[in-house]
N, C-alpha and C positions, 0 to 999 in steps of 0.2 A: 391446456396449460394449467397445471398446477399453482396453489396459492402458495407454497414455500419457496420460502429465500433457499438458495446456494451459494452462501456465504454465511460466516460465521462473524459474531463483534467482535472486535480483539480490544483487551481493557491498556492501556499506554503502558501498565506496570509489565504484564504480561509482555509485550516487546520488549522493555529492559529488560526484562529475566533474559529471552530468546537470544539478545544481541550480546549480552554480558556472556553467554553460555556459547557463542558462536554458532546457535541453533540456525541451518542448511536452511532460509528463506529468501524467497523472490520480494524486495521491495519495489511498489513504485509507488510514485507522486505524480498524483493527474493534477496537480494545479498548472498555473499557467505558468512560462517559461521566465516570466522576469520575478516573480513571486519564487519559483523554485532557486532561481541564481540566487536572489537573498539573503536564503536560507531552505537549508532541508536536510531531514536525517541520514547523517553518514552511511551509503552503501547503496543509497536509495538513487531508482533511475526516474528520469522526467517520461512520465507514461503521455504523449499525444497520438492523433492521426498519423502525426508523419515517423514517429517511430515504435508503434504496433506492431507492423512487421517483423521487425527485429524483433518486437520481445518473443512475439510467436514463435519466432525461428532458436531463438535461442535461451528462453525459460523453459526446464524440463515442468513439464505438465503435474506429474504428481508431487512437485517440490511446493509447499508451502509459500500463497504469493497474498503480501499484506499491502490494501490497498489504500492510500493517504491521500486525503485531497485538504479542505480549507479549516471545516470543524466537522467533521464525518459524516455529511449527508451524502454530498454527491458520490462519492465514493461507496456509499453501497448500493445506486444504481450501477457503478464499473464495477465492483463486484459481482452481480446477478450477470452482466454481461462476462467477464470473462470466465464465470464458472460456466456459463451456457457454450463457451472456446473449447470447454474440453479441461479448462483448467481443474484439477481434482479437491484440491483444499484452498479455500479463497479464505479470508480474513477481511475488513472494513475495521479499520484505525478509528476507538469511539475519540471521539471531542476533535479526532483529526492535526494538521499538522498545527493550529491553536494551541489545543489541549499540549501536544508536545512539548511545544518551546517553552510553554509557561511552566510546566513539569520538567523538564531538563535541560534549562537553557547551557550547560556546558556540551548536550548532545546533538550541538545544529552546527552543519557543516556550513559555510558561508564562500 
């Protein structure tokens, strides 16, 4: 096993540009489900255990998938995990969905 990540940072401007431009990405948000109800970016799916499956089944693999968790740590351990799924291009959200809201709080879905 190699020491390289299979995941890349993605800077929060960088996803405004993406989301403004209607750029083709897989969002999710591994936080936990009552943190996610609260708030979380528009488009974005609550990534758990119980709905994995599904994303398997139904995110195309080579589609661009940006990974959001609390302030962007754990999220790039679910990163390395689903680029090792076969996922092709992973992303990990820096400062996470923190950094987000404080950066565009008109852009939290609630």
């Amino acid at each position: 096993m190699s020491d390289e990540t299979n995941f890349t940072h993605l800077a929060p401007t960088t996803l405004a540009e993406w989301l403004d431009s209607a750029h083709e990405l897989t969002l999710v948000d591994i936080r936990d489900p009552l943190s996610y109800s609260q708030g979380h970016i528009p488009g974005s799916h609550h990534l758990d255990n119980a709905s994995v499956a599904e994303l398997f089944e139904q995110a195309p693999r080579e589609r661009p998938m940006v990974v959001v968790c609390y302030h962007g740590h754990s999220s790039q351990q679910a990163a390395t995990w689903l680029a090792a799924q076969g996922f092709s291009d992973v992303y990990s959200l820096d400062g996470g969905f923190t950094d987000w809201a404080a950066r565009h709080p008109e852009r939290v879905e609630h």
